[in-house]
Backbone bond lengths (Angstrom), bond angles and torsions (degrees), N, CA, C in turn:
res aa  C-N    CA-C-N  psi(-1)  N-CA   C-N-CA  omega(-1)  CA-C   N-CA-C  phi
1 X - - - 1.448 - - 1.517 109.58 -
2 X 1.173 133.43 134.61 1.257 159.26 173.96 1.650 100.22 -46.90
3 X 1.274 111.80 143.12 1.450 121.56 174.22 1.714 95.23 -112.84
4 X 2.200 94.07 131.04 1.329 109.34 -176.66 1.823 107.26 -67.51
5 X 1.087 125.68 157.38 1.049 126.04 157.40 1.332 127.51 -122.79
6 X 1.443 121.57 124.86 1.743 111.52 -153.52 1.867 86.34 -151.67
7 X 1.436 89.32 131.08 1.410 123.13 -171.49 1.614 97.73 -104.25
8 X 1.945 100.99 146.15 1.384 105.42 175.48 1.195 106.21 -122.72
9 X 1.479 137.64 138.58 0.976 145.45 162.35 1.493 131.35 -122.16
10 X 1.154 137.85 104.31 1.642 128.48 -149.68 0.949 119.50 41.46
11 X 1.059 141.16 60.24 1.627 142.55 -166.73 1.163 138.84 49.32
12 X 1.329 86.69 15.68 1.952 112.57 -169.10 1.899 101.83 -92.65
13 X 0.991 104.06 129.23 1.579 88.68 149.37 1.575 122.74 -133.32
14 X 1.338 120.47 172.18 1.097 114.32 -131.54 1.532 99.32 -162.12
15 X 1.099 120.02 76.14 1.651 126.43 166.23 1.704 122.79 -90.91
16 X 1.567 119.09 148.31 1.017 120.54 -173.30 1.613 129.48 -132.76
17 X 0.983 114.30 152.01 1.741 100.56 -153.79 1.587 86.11 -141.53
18 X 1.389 95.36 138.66 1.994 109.50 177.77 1.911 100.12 -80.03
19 X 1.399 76.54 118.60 1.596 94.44 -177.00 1.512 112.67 -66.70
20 X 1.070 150.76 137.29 1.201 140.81 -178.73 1.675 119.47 -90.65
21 X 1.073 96.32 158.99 1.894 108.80 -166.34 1.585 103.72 -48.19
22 X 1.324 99.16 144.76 1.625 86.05 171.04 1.769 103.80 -114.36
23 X 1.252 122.77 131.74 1.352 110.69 -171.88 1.833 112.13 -70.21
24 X 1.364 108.60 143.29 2.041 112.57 -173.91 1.673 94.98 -51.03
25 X 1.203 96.27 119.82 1.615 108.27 155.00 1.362 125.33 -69.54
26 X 1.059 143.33 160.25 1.660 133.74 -173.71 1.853 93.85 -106.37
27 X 1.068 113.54 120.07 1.320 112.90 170.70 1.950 112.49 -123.31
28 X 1.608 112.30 -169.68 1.378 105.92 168.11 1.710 110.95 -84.48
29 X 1.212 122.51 -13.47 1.129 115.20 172.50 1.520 129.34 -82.56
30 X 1.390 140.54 151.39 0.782 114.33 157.77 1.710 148.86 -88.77
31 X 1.247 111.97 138.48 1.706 83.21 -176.42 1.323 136.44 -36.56
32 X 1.869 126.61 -177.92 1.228 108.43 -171.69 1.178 107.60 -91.77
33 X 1.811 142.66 -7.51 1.186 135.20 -147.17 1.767 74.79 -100.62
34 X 1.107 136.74 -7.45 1.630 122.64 -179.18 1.725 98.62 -90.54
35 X 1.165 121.54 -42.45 1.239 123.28 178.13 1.601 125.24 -63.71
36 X 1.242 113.08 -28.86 1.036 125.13 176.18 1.906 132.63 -66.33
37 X 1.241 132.66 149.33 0.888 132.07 -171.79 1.831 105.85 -92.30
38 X 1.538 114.91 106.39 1.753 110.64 -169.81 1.267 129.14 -78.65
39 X 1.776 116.18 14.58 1.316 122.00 169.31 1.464 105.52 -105.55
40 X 1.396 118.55 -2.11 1.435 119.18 178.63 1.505 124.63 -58.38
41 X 1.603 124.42 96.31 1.560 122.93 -166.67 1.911 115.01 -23.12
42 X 1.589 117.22 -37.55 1.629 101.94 -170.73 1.412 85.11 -94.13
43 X 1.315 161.06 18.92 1.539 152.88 160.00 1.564 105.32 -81.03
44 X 1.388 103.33 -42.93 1.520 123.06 -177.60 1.580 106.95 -52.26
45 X 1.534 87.14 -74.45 2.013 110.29 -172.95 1.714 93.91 -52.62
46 X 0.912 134.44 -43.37 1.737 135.31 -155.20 1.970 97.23 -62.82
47 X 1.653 96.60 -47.67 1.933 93.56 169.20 1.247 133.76 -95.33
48 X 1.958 99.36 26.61 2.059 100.75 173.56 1.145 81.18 -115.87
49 X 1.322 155.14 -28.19 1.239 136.87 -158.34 1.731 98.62 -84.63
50 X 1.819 94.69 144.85 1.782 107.40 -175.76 1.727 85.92 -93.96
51 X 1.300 105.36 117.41 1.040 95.88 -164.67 1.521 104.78 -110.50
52 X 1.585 114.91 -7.36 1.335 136.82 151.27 1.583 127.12 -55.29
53 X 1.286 110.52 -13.84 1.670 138.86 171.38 1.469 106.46 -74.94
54 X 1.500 120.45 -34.55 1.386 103.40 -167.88 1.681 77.89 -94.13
55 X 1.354 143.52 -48.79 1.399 129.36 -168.18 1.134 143.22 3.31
56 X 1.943 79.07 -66.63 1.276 120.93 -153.84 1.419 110.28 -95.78
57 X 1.314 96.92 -15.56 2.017 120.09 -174.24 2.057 82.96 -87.24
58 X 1.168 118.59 -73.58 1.660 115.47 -154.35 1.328 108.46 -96.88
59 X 1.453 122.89 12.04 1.661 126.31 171.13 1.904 99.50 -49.28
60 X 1.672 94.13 -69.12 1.544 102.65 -164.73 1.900 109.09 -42.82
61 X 1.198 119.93 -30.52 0.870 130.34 171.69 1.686 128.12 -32.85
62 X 1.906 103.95 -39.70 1.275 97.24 -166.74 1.834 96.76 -119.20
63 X 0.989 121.02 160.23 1.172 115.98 -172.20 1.899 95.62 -102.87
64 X 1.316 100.40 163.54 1.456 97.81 -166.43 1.677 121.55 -129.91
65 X 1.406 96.94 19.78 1.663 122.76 170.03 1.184 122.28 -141.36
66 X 1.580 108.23 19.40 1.522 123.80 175.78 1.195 124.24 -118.11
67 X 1.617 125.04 114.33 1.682 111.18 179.74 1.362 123.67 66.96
68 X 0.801 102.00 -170.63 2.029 107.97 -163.18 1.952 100.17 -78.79
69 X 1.249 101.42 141.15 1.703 118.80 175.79 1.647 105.67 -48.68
70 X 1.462 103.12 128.38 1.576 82.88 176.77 1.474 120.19 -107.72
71 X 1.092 134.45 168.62 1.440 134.20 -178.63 1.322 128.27 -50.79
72 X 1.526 146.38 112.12 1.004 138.61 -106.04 1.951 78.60 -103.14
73 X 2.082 87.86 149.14 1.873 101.42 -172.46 1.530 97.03 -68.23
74 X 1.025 135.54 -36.80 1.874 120.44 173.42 1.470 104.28 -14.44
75 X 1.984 86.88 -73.80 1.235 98.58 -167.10 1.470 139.04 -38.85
76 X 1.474 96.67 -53.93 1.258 115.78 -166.98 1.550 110.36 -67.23
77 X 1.579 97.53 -40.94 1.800 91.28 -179.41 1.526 115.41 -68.01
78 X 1.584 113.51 -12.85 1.083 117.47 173.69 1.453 122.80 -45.04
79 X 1.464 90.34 -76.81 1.586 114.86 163.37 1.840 97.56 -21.41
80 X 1.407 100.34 -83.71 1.307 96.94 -172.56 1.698 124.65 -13.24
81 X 1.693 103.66 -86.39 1.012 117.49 160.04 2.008 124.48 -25.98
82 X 1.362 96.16 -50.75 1.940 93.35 173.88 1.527 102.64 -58.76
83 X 1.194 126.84 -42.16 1.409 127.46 -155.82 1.779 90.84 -70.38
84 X 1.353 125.43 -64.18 1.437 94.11 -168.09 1.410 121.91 -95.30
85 X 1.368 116.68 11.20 1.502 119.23 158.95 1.498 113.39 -56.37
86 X 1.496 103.34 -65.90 1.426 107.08 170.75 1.526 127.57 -74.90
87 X 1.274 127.30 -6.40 1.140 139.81 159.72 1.643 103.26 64.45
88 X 1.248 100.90 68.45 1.405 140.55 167.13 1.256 115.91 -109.38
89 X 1.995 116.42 147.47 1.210 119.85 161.00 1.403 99.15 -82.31
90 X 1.837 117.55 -159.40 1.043 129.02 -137.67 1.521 97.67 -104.52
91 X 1.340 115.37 -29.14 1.598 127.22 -179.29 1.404 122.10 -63.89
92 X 2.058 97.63 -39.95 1.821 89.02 -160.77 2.139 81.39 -101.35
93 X 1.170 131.01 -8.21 1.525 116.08 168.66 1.653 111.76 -72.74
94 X 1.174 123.65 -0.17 1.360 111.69 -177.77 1.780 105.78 -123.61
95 X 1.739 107.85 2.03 1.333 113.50 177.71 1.807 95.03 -93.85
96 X 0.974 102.18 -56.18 1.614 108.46 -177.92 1.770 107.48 -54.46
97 X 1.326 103.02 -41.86 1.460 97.92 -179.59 2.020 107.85 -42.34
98 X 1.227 110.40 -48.24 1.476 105.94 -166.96 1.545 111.52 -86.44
99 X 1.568 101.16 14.31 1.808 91.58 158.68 1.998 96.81 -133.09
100 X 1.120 95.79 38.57 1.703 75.09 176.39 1.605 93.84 -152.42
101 X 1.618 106.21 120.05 1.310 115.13 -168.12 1.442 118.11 -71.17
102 X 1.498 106.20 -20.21 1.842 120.41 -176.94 1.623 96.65 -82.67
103 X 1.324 118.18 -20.19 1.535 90.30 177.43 1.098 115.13 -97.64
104 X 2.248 123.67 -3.59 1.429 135.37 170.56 1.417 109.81 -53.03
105 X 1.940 102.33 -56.65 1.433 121.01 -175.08 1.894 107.73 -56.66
106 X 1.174 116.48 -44.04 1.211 115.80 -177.64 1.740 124.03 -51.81
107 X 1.338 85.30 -34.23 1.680 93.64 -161.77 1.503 98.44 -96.10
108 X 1.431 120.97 0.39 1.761 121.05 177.57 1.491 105.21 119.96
109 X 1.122 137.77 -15.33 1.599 118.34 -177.13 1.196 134.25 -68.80
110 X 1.156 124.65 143.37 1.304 116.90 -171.32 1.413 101.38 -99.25
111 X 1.239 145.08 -39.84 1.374 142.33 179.50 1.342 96.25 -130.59
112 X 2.071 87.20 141.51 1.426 119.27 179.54 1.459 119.49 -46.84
113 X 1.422 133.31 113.65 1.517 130.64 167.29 1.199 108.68 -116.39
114 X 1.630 96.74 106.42 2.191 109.95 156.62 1.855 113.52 -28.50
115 X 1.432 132.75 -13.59 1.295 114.34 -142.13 1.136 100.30 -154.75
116 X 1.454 104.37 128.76 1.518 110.41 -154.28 1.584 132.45 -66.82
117 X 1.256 118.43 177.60 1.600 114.32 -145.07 1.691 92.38 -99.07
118 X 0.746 121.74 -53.30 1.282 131.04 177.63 1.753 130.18 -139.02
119 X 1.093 131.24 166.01 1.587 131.18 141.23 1.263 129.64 -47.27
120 X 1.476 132.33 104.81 0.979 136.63 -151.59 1.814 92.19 -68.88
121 X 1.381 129.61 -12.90 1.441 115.23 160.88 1.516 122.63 -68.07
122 X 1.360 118.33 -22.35 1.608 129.31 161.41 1.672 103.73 -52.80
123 X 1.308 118.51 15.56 1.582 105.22 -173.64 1.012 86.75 -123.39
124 X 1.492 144.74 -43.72 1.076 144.22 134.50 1.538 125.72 26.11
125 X 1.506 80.31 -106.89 1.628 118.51 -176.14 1.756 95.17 -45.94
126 X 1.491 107.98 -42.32 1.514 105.17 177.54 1.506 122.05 -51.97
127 X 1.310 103.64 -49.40 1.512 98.46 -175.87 1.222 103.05 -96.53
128 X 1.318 141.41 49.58 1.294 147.06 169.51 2.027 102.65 -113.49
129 X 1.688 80.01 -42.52 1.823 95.39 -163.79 1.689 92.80 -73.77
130 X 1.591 118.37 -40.57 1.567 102.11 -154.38 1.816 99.64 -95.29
131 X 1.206 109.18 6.19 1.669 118.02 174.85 1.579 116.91 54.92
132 X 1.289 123.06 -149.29 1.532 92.61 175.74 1.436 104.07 -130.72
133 X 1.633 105.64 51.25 1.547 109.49 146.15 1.554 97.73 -81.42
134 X 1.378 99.82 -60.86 1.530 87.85 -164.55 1.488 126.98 -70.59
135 X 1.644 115.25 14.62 1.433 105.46 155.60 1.361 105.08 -97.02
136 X 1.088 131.49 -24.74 1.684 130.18 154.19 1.052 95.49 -29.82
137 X 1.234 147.70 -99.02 1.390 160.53 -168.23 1.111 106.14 -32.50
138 X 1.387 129.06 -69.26 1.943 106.28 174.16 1.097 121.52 -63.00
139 X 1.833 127.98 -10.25 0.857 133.16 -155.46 2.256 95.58 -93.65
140 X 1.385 106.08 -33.38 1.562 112.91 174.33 1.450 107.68 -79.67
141 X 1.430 112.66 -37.25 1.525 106.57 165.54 1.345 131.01 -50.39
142 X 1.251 110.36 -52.72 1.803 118.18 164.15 1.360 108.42 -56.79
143 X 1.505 139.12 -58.73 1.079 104.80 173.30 1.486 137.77 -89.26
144 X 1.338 119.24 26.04 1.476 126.05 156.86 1.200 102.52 -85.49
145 X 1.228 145.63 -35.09 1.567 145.51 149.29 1.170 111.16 -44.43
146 X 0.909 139.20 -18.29 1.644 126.93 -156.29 1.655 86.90 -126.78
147 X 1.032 148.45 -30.58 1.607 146.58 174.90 1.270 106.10 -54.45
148 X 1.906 115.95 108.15 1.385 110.86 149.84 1.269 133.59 -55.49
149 X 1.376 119.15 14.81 1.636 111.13 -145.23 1.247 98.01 -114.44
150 X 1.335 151.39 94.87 1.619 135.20 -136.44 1.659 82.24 -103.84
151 X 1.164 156.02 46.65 1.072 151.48 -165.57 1.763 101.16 -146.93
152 X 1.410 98.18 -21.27 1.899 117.30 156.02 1.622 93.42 76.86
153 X 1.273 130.01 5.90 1.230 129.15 171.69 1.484 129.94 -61.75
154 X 1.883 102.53 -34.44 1.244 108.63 -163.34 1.401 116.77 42.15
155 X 1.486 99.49 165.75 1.962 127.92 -167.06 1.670 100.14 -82.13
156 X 1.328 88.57 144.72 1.369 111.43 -162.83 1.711 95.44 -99.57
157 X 1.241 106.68 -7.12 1.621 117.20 165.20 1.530 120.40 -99.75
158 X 1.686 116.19 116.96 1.930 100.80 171.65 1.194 92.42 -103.93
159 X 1.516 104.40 154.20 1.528 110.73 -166.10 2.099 84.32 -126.95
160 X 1.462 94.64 114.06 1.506 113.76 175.88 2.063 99.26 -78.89
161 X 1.272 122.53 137.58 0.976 136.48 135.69 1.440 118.51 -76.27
162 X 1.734 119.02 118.11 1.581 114.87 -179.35 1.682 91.02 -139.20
163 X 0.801 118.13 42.41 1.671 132.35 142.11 1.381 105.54 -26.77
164 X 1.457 119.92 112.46 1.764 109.65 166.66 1.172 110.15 -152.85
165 X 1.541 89.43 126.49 1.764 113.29 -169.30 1.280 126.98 -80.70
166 X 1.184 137.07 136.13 1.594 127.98 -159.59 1.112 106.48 -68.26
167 X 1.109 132.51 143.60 1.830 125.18 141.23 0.720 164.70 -58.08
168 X 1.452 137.22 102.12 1.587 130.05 -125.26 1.886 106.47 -85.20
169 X 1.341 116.85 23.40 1.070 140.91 -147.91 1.902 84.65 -84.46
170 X 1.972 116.37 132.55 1.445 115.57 175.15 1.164 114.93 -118.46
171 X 1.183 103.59 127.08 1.753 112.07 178.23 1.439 120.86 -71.84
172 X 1.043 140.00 121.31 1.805 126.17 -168.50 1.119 106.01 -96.10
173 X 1.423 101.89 148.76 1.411 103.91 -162.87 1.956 117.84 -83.57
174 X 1.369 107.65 146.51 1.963 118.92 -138.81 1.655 73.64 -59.31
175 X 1.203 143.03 -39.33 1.843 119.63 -153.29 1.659 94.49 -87.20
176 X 0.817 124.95 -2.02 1.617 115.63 153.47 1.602 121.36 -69.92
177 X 1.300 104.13 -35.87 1.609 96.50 173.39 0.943 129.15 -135.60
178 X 1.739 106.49 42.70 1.679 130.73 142.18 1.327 97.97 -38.33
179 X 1.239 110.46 -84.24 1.389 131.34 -158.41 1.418 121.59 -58.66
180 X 1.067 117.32 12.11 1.819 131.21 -176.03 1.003 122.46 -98.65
């Protein structure tokens, strides 16, 4: 049997359990992967990423007869992932999440929700709980996604950008501060 893991925070505690799939309901709307545009780069990235890799990596993580259901790991690593693609903190990636349907579809949803996914302190607690194996782990995931090299070898060349921009920094001129 699995050992629970339960985090304290101000006297709070706070356990989490992998929510289970919910099967697509048939509604009048249509889902978002029909709505969506399928050359769009996060529509793209949402079906190279193994996204069953982080699962199976932060499942053990949550215990699953303890405390309140927690927000499903798709999601959350999603988030993750949106936050430094777009190079966002933790507040405005989880405000934008509930008006932008490519970052719903990204993170696993099947239908559009106005209202947000979580507390941008649930991003937190996340990368507190999965330590930094598990940003290692999204961190090798993105770039096995991101490798043209389908042979998984990658270039035996890194090519540094050292671009350096002047400084708009003003020197005053010395008979100004004779007199000082």
């Amino acid at each position: 049997m699995r050992e629970c893991l339960s985090l304290r925070y101000k006297s709070c505690s706070y356990s989490y359990v992998k929510k289970q799939s919910i099967p697509h309901q048939s509604s009048f709307f249509s889902s978002l992967s029909d709505l969506q545009d399928q050359r769009h780069d996060l529509y793209r990235l949402a079906d190279k990423i193994n996204w069953s890799a982080f699962e199976k990596a932060f499942s053990p993580l949550y215990c699953p007869d303890n405390g309140r259901p927690s927000k499903p790991v798709r999601l959350m690593c999603g988030l993750l992932i949106l936050k430094r693609l777009r190079n966002l903190s933790d507040e405005p990636v989880v405000e934008q999440w509930s008006e932008n349907a490519y970052y719903q579809y990204f993170c696993g949803c099947l239908q559009f929700t106005p209202s947000f996914p979580c507390n941008a302190t649930e991003l937190v607690y996340l990368r507190h709980r999965i330590g930094e194996e598990g940003i290692e782990l999204i961190l090798c995931e993105s770039i096995r996604v991101n490798d043209d090299d389908p042979s998984g070898k990658g270039d035996e060349t890194a090519f540094i950008d050292s671009t350096v921009q002047e400084k708009t920094s003003r020197i005053p001129p010395i008979q100004n501060c004779i007199g000082k």
